[in-house]
N, C-alpha and C positions, 0 to 999 in steps of 0.2 A: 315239662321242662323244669318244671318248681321243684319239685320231687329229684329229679335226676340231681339240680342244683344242689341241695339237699342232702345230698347223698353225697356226693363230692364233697363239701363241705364236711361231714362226720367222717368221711376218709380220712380228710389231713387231720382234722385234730384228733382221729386216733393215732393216726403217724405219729405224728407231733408226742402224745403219748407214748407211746410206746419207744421212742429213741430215747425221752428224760429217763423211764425206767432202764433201758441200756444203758444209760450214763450213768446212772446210780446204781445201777452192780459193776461196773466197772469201778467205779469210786471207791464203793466199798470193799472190795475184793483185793485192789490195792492197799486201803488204808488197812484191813484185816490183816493182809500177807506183813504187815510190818512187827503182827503183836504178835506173843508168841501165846500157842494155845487161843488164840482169839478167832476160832470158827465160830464159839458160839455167838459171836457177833449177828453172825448172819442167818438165824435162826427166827429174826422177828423179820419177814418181808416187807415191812411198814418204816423200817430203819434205814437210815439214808446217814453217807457220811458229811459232815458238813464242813469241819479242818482239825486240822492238827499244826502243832506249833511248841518250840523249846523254849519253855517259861519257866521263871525259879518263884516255888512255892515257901512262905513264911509259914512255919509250924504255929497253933493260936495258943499252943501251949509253950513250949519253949522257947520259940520264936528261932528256931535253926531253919536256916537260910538251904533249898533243895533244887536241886535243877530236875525239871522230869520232864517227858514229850506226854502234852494236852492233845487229847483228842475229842472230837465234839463230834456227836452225834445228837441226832433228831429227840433222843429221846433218852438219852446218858451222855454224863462229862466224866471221864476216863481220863486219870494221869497215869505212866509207868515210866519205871527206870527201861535206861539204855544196857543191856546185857554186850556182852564181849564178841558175840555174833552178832551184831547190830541190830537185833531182835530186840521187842520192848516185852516185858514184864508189866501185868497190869499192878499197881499198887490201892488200887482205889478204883472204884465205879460210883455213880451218883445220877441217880434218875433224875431228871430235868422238875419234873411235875412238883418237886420237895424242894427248890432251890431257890434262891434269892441272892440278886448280884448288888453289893454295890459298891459306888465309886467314886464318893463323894467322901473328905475324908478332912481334918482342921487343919488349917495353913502351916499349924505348925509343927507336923507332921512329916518326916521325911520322905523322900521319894514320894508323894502323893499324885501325883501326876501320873505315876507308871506304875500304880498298885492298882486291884482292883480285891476284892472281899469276897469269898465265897460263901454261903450261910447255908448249911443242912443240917435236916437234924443228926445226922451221924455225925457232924463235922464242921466248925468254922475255920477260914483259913486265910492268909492272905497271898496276894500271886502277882509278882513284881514283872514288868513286860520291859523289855528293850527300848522301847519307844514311846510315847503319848499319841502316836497315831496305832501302833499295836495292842496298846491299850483300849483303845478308843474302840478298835473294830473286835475285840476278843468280847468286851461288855453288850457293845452293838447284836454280835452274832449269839451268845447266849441269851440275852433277853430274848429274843427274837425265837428261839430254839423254844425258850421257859414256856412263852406265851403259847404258840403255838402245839404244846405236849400237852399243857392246860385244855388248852380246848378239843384234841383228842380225845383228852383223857374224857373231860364231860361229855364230850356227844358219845361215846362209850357205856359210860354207865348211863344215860338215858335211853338208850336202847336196851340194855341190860331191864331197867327199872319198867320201863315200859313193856318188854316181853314178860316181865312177870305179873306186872297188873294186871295185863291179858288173861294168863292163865289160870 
């Protein structure tokens, strides 16, 4: 009977698995269908969509003010323009693993409530949100994206590092 239990038990939770992976090609297959040329999207099986959202980006050089649709992904933050077929254009990709958010900013400061700072090395930039709870949850979800590509990334190359001690 332990066994049998046992065994039920690794049922559901491959169930269980296996409907999140349904969900997440469905996700992403949606968010894909919006970008234009963006199959390669789906070319890393490990990529999960996590949102997208109409934010206006602050150029760190000129400081001109951009409206583009953010997409976020598990393991890149993607901005593109809105084309005339309602299709998005990528402007930008930015691997998660090189990135730093912040949001913290001096009071006297405009709009700091509803900015947030993006920091790569290809690129710093500021990104002004609708809200201070849109804010709040756009900073929330990329940390959380950062952290977790991080630590992808290293148990990755310790397997890497380690098949090669080996050999």
């Amino acid at each position: 009977m332990w066994a049998l239990r046992k065994i039920h038990e690794w049922m559901g939770s491959l169930q269980t698995a296996l409907q999140v992976d349904v969900q997440n090609k469905v996700e992403m297959t949606k968010a894909v269908s919006k970008i234009k040329d963006g199959d390669f999207l789906l070319q890393d099986p490990g990529r999960a969509f996590l949102r997208d959202g109409d934010l206006v980006k602050k150029s760190g050089r000129t400081r001109r003010l951009t409206a583009y649709r953010f997409f976020l992904f598990s393991d890149v933050l993607l901005y593109a323009n809105k084309e005339v077929d309602g299709r998005y254009t990528v402007h930008e990709e930015l691997p998660l693993h090189l990135m730093k958010v912040v949001d913290w900013f001096p009071p006297s400061m405009k709009n700091r409530d509803l900015t947030l700072e993006i920091h790569h090395p290809r690129k710093k930039f500021q990104v002004v949100c609708s809200s201070k709870d849109e804010r709040k949850t756009w900073v929330q979800d990329i940390r959380s994206a950062v952290k977790r590509e991080i630590v992808r990334k290293m148990k990755l190359e310790a397997a890497r590092l380690a098949a090669y001690t080996q050999g």
